[in-house]
C-alpha positions as CSV (number, residue, x, y, z in Angstrom):
1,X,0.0,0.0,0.0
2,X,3.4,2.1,0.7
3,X,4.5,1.8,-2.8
4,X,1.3,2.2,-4.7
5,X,0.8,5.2,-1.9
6,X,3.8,7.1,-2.8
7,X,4.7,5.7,-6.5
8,X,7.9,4.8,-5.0
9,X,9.4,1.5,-4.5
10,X,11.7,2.4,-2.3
11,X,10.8,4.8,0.6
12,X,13.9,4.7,3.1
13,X,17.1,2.9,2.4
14,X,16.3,-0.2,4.2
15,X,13.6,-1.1,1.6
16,X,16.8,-1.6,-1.1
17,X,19.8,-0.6,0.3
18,X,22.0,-0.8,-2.9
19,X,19.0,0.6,-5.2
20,X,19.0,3.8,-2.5
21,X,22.5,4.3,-3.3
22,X,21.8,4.2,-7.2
23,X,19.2,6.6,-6.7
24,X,21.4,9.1,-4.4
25,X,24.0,9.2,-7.3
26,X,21.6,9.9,-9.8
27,X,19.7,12.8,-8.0
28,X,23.1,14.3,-8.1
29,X,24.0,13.7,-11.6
30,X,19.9,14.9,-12.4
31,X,20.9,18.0,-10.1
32,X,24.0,18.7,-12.1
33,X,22.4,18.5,-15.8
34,X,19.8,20.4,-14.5
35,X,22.2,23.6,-13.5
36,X,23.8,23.0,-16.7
37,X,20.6,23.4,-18.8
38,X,20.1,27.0,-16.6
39,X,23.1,28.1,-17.8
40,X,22.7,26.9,-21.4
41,X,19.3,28.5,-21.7
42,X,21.0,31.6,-20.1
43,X,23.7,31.7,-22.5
44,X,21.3,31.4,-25.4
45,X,19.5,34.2,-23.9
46,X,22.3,36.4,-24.3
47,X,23.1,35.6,-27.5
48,X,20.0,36.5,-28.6
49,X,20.7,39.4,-27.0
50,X,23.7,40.3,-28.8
51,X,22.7,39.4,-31.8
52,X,19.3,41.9,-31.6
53,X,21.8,44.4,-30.5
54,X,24.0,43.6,-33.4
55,X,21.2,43.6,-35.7
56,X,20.4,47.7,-34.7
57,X,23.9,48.5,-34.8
58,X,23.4,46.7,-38.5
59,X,20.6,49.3,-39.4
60,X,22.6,52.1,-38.3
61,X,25.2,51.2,-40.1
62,X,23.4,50.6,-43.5
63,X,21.7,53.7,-43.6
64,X,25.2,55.7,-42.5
65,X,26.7,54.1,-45.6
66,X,23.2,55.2,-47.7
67,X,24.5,59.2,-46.5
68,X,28.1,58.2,-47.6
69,X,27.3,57.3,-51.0
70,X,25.0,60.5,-51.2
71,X,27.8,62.8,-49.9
72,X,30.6,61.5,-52.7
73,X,27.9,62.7,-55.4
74,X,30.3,66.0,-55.7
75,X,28.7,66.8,-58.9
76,X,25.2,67.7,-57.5
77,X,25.5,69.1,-54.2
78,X,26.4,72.1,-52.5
79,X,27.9,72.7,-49.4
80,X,24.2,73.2,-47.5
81,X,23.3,69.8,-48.7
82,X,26.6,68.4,-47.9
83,X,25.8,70.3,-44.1
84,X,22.7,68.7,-43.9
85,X,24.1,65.2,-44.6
86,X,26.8,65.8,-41.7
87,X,24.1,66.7,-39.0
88,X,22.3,62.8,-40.2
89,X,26.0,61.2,-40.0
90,X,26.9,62.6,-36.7
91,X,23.5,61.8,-34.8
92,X,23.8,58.2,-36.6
93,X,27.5,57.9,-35.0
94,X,25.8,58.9,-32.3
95,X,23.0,56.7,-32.0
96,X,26.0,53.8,-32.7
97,X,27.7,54.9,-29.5
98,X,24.7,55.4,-27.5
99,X,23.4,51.6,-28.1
100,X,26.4,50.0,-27.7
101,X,27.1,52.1,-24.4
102,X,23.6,51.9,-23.1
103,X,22.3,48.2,-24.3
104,X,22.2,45.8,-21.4
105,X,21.1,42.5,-20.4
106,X,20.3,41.2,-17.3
107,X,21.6,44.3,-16.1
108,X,25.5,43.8,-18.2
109,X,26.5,45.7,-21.2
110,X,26.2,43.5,-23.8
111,X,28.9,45.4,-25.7
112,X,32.2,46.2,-24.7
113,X,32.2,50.3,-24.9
114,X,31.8,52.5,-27.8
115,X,31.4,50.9,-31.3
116,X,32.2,53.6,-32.9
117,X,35.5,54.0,-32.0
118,X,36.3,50.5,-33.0
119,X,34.4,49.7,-36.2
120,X,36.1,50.4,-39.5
121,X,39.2,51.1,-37.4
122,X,42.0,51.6,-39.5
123,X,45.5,52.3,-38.9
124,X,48.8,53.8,-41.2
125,X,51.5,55.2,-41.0
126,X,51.5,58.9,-42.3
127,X,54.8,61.2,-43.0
128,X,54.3,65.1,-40.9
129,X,56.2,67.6,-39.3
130,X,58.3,66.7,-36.7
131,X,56.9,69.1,-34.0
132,X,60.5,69.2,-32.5
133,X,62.7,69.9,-35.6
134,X,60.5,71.9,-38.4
135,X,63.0,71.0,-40.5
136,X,62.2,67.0,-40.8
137,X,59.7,64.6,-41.4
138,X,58.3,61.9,-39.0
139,X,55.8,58.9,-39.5
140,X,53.5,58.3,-37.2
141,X,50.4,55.9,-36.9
142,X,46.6,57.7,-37.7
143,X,44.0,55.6,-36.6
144,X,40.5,56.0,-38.3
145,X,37.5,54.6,-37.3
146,X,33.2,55.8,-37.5
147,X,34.2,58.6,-35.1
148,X,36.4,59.9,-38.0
149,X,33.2,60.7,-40.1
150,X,31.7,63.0,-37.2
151,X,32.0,66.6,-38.0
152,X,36.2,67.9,-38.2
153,X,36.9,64.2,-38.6
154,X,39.2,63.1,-41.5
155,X,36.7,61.3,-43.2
156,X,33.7,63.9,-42.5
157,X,31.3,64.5,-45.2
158,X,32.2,68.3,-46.1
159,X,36.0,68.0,-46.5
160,X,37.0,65.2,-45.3
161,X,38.3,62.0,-47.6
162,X,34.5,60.5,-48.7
163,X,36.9,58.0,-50.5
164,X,38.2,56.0,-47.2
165,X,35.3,56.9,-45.5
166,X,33.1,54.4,-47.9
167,X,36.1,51.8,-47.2
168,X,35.4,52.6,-43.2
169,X,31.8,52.2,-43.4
170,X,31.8,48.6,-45.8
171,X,34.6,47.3,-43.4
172,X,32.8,48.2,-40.2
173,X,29.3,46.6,-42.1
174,X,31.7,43.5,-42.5
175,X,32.7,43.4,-38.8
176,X,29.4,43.6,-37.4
177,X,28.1,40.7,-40.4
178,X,30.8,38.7,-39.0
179,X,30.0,39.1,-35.6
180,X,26.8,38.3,-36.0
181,X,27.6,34.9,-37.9
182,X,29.4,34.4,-35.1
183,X,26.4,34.3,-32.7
184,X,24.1,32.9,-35.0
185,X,26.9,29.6,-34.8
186,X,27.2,30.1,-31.1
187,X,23.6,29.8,-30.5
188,X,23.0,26.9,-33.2
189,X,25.6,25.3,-31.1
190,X,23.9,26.2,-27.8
191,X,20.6,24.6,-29.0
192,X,22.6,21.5,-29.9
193,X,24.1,21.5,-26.5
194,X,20.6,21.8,-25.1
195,X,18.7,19.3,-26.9
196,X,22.5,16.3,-26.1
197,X,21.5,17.6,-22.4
198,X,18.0,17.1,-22.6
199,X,18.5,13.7,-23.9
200,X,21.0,12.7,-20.8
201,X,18.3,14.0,-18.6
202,X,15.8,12.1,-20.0
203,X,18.3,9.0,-19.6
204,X,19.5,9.5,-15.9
205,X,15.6,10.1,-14.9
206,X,14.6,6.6,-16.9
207,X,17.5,5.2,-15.0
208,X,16.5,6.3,-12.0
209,X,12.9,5.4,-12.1
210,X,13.6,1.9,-13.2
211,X,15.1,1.2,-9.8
212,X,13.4,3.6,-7.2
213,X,9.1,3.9,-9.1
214,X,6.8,1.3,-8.6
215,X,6.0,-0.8,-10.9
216,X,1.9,-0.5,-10.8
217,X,1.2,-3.3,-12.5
218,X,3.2,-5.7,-10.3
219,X,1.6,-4.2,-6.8
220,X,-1.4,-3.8,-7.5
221,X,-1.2,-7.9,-7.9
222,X,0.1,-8.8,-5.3
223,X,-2.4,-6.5,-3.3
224,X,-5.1,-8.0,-5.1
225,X,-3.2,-11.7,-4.5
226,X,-2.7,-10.6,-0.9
227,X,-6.3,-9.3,0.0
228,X,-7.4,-12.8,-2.2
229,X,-4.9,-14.9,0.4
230,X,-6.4,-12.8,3.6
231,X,-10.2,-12.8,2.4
232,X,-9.8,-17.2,1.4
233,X,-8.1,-16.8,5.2
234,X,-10.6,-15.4,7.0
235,X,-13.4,-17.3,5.2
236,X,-11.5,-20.7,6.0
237,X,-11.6,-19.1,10.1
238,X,-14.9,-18.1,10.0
239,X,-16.1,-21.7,8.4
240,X,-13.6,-23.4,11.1
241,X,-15.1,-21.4,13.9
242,X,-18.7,-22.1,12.4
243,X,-17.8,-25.8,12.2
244,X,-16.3,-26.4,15.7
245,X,-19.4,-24.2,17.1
246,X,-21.8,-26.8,15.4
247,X,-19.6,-29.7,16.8
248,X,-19.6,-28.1,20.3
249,X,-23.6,-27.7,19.8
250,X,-23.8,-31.6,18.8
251,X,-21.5,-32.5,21.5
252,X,-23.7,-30.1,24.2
253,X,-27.0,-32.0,22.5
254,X,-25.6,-35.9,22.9
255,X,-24.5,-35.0,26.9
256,X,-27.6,-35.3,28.7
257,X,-28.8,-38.1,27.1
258,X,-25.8,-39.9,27.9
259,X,-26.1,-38.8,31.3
260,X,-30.0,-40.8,31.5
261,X,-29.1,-43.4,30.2
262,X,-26.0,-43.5,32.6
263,X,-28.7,-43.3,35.6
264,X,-30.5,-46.1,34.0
């Protein structure tokens, strides 16, 4: 009644000592799979995280490159126009830096600090002035990047180079594309790890049933078998208490005439 009560077959560790210990170790291997699917589903979280992050940062970008392309049309523009697309490039590099400052998840910045400053980065090795001998020439390294297109940058939209500011903006689409490939693979192979995970779970738990659930079938026989074996038992008492009452009746019946006859 225990085991049909509960489901279990064993209840305390005297019911199967060795079977107890099997199920011990596999409530701590269940435990442990368990914690690791949490932080599987967690990591795949925050990849999707990243990648709707990276995906903005993608629309930003496309459109900056859209105002690029319009600014190198030198041919139809004037320098109000050419104003006017400067004021859109600098709130989109902007907007770049404010998402990838501001954009969190589960209260981390999903990105490492200004994107801006690091996508389309470039860096070469120009000849100037030496500011301590006017009279020679020095190379030093000039880093560009999207902050290089903001107004007085070297690749703004007035006077800047619109030439290497086309190759900043494709190279920095290209970075983000990539990084986003990269999560779309990282989370492809966090689903895979989930569903491998998934399976051992189901495995431990079917292991684990096999030795500690009841088996339904098999009890509720032998309760049926058992309540059969105590029902036949107290019918066989109640017929052997019914017979030896009608022998003690006869018995009781057959004494005083043996006692008359005895005074005979």
């Amino acid at each position: 009644m225990e085991r049909i009560a509960t489901g279990k077959r064993i209840n305390r560790a005297s019911d199967d000592p060795a079977g107890s210990m099997a199920v011990d170790q596999f409530n701590a291997d269940l435990a442990s799979l368990n914690k690791k699917l949490d932080a599987n589903r967690f990591d795949q979280k925050y990849a999707a995280a990243r990648d709707g992050g990276n995906a903005a940062i993608s629309d930003l970008l496309i459109e900056l490159r859209g105002h690029i392309v319009t600014a190198a049309n030198t041919g139809a523009m004037g320098d109000t126009e050419r104003n006017a697309i400067q004021d859109q490039v600098n709130s989109l590099v902007d907007a770049i830096d404010f998402v990838s400052n501001t954009y969190t998840f589960n209260g981390q910045r999903v990105f490492g600090g200004a994107l801006a400053t690091t996508l389309g980065a470039t860096t070469e090795m120009v000849e100037q002035q030496d500011p301590d001998d006017p009279t020679k020439k020095v190379l030093v390294s000039k880093t560009t990047s999207l902050v290089s297109l903001k107004s007085g940058g070297a690749l703004n939209m007035v006077n800047g180079d619109l030439e290497k500011a086309q190759e900043a903006i494709d190279s920095a689409i290209g970075q983000n594309s990539t990084e986003r490939a990269f999560i779309g693979a990282q989370a492809n192979d966090l689903a895979s790890q989930e569903r491998q995970i998934q399976i051992q779970i189901e495995g431990v738990t079917g292991a684990k049933s096999q030795i500690e659930d009841t088996d339904y079938a098999t009890e509720v026989s032998n309760l049926v078998k058992n309540q059969v074996l105590q029902q036949a038992a107290a019918f066989m008492m109640q017929t052997a208490m019914q017979q030896m009452k009608q022998i003690t009746n006869l018995i009781g019946m057959a004494a005083p005439r043996s006692g008359i006859n005895m005074l005979a």
